[in-house]
N, C-alpha and C positions, 0 to 999 in steps of 0.2 A: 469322322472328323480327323482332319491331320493331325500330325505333330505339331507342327507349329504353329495350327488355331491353338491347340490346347495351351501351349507355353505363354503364347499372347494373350487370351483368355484368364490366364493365372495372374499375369502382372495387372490385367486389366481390372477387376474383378474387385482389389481395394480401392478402387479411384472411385470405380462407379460406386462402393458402398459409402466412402465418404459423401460425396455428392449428394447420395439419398438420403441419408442422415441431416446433411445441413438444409436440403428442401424441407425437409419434415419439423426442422427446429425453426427454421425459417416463419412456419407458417401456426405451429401447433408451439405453445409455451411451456417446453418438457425444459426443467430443469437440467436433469442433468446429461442434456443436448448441448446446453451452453446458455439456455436461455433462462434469466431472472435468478443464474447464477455463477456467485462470485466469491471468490477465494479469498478474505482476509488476512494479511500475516502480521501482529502487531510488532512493529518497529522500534527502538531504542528512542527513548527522546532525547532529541540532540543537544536541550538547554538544561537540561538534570546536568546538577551540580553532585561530585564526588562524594560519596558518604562516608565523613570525616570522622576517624575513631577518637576516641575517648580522650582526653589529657589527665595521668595520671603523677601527682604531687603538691606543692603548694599550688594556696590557688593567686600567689601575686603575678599578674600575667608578666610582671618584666623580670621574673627569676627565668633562664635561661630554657627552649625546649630543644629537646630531642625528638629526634622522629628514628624510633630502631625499626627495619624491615629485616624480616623474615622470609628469607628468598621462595619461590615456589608454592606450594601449596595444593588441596585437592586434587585433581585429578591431573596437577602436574607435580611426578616426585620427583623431580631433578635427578640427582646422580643417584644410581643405587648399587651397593654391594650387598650379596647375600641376605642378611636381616635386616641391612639398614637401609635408612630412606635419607635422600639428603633434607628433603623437607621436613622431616621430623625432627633431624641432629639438629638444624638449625634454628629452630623455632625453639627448643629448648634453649641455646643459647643465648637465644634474645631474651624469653623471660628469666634465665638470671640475671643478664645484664638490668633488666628493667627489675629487679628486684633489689640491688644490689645497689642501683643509682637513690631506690624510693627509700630505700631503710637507711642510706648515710643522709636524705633529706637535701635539699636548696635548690635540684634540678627537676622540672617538669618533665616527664616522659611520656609517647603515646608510641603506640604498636602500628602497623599498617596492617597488619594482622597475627591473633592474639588466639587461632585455634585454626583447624586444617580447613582455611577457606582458600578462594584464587582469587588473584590480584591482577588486574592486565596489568603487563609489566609497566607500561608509560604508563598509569595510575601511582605507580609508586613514590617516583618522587614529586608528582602531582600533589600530592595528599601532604609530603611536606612542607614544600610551595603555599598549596593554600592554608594553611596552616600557621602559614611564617614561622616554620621552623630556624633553629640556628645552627642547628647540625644536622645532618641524615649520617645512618650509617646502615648499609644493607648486608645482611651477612648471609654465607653462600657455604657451598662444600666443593671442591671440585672432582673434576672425573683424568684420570690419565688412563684410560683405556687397559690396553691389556699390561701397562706399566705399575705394576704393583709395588715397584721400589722408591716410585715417587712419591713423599714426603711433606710436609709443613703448611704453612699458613703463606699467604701471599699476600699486599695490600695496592688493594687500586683506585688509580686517581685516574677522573678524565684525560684525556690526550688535548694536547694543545690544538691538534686538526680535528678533534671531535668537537672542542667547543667552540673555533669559528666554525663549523659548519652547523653545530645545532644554535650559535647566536641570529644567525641568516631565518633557519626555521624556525625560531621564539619569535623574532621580529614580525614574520611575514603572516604566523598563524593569529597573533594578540590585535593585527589587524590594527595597528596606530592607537590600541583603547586597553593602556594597562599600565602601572605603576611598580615600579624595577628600582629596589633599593631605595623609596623615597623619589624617587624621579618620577614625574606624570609622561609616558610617553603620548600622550592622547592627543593627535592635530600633528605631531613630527612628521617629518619626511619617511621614508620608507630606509632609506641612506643613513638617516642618522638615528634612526632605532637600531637600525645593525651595530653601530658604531659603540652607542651606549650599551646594551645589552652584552656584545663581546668585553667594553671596560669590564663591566660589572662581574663578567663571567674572570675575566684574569683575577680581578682581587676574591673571588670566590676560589678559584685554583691555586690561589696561594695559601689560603687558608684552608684548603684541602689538605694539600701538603704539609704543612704543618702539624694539622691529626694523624698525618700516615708516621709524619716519622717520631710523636709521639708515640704511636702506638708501638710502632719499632723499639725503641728505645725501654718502652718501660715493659715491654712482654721478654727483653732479653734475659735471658738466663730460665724465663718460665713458663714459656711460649713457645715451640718447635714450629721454626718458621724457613722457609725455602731459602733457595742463596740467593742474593739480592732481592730481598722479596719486594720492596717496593717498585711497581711496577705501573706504567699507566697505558689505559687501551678506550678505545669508541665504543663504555660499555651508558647503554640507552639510560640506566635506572637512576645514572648520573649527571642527566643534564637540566636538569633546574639550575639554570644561569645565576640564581641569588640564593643558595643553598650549600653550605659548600657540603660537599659529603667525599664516603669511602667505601668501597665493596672490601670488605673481608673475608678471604678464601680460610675461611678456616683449617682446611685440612684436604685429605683426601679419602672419597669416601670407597675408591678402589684400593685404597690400603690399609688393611685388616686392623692395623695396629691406632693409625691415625682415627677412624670410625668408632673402634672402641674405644680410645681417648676422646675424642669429640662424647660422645654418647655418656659418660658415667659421668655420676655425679663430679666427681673429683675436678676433671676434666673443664666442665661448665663452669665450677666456681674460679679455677686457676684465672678463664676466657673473663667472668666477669669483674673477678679483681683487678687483674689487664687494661682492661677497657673501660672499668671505673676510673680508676686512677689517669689513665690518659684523656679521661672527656672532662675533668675536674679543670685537670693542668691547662687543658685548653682552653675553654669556657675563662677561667682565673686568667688566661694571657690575656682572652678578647678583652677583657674587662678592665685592665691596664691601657689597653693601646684608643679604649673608648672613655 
C-alpha cells in the first residue's frame, strides 16, 4: 500500500466511523448514540423576583430606610493586600455602620449582604429600588496597584453622562409598565419615559451630592480622605434612577497603613460615627424640604 493510500486512509477512517455509528443509532435505540437522549441544563427563572434582605429597626414603615452594601463578597475578594481582603474590611464597616445607626434608634437599616455571600453587581441597587429605599450607600476599598503611597477615602456620585445613559436603559428595560417616584409610567411613549426617568434621576443626583458632601464635611478632621475626594464616574451599583446613593472608597487596601486603619476596631467606629452623623443630617434635611 502507498503512501498516500495510507495518509488518505487515515483522514478517511473518522468519517466512515461516524457514519457507522449514526446508521447504528439510526436504526437500534442506544442511548448514548444520541438516541432517547437528552442533556437537561436547569436555567435561571427569569420572573424570580430578588431575594430582599431583612429591614432592621423600627417597624413604622415611614421612618426613613437605608440600604448599606457591602461591596464584593464570596468568591469575589475585591482588592487585596497581604492579610487583607477588601471584602472582609468592608463588610466590617457596614455592620458598624448598621450598628451604630440601630443603637441611636429612628432609622430603618437593611444589609444587601450581611456575611461572605456574592451579589451580582446590578442586583445591588436593585434590592434598594425594590425596597424603596431612601438612601443607598455601597462601600468599597480601593486598589492603586503597585502605588503604595496612595492614601484616603474617596466619594462617588453618578456622572451626569452615566445617568442619561442608564435613564435610556431603565426606560427601554421597564418596558412602559412601572412606577418612578409616584409617577405610573405604564401606556407612555417610549420618549417620554426617557424624559421622566432622566428628571427623576437629576433630582436623585442632586440629593446624591448632597450626602457626598455631607459626608465630606463631617468625616473632616476624622476621616483620611484623598485630595478632592469627591468625585463622580459611570460606576453600574449606582444607577437606580429614584435612589439616590454613594460609593465610599474607603481607603486603600494596597496601603499597609490605610488597611490596618480600615480593619481595627478603632478604625470602623471613627467610619461609623462619620457616616451616622452625616445620614442623620441628611434624612433631617429630606424631611424639612418634604
Amino acid at each position: 500500500m502507498s503512501y498516500r493510500v495510507q495518509i488518505g486512509l487515515l483522514f478517511a477512517l473518522p468519517v466512515l466511523l461516524v457514519g457507522a455509528l449514526y446508521a447504528v443509532g439510526a436504526s437500534i435505540p442506544v442511548p448514548v448514540m444520541g438516541r432517547d437522549y437528552v442533556v437537561r441544563v436547569a436555567l435561571p427563572d427569569g420572573s424570580a423576583t430578588i431575594g430582599l434582605p431583612e429591614i432592621s429597626g423600627p417597624s413604622d414603615p415611614t421612618r426613613p430606610l437605608i440600604v448599606i452594601d457591602a461591596g464584593h463578597g464570596g468568591p469575589d475578594l475585591g482588592a487585596v493586600n497581604e492579610n487583607y481582603r477588601e471584602k472582609t474590611i468592608v463588610l466590617g464597616l457596614a455592620q458598624a455602620l448598621r450598628d451604630r445607626l440601630l443603637e441611636e434608634g429612628g432609622i430603618r437599616v437593611a444589609m444587601t449582604r450581611d456575611d461572605d455571600s456574592f451579589i451580582v453587581l446590578e442586583e445591588r441597587a436593585e434590592i434598594a429600588r425594590a425596597m424603596g429605599a431612601d438612601l443607598f450607600l455601597s462601600i468599597h476599598a480601593d486598589s492603586a496597584g503597585d502605588s503604595e503611597g496612595v492614601t484616603g477615602a474617596t466619594i462617588y456620585t453618578l456622572s451626569e453622562t452615566a445617568s442619561s445613559e442608564a435613564a435610556a436603559r431603565f426606560a427601554e428595560r421597564e418596558n412602559n409598565a412601572d412606577v418612578l417616584n409616584g409617577v405610573d409610567l405604564s401606556g407612555q411613549d417610549m420618549a417620554v419615559n426617557a424624559i421622566l426617568v432622566e428628571l427623576s434621576q437629576r433630582r436623585t443626583s442632586d440629593r446624591s451630592g448632597q450626602f457626598a458632601r455631607l459626608i465630606e464635611r463631617e468625616g473632616q478632621g476624622t476621616l483620611q480622605f484623598r485630595p478632592e475626594p469627591r468625585r463622580s464616574a459611570s460606576l453600574a451599583v449606582l444607577r437606580a434612577p429614584d435612589v439616590p446613593g454613594v460609593l465610599y472608597e474607603s481607603g486603600y487596601i494596597t496601603n499597609l497603613e490605610d488597611a490596618q486603619r480600615l480593619a481595627s476596631p478603632a478604625g470602623r467606629e471613627r467610619f461609623a460615627d462619620v457616616m451616622a452623623r452625616a445620614i442623620r443630617i441628611y434624612f433631617a434635611r429630606q424631611s424639612l424640604e418634604s
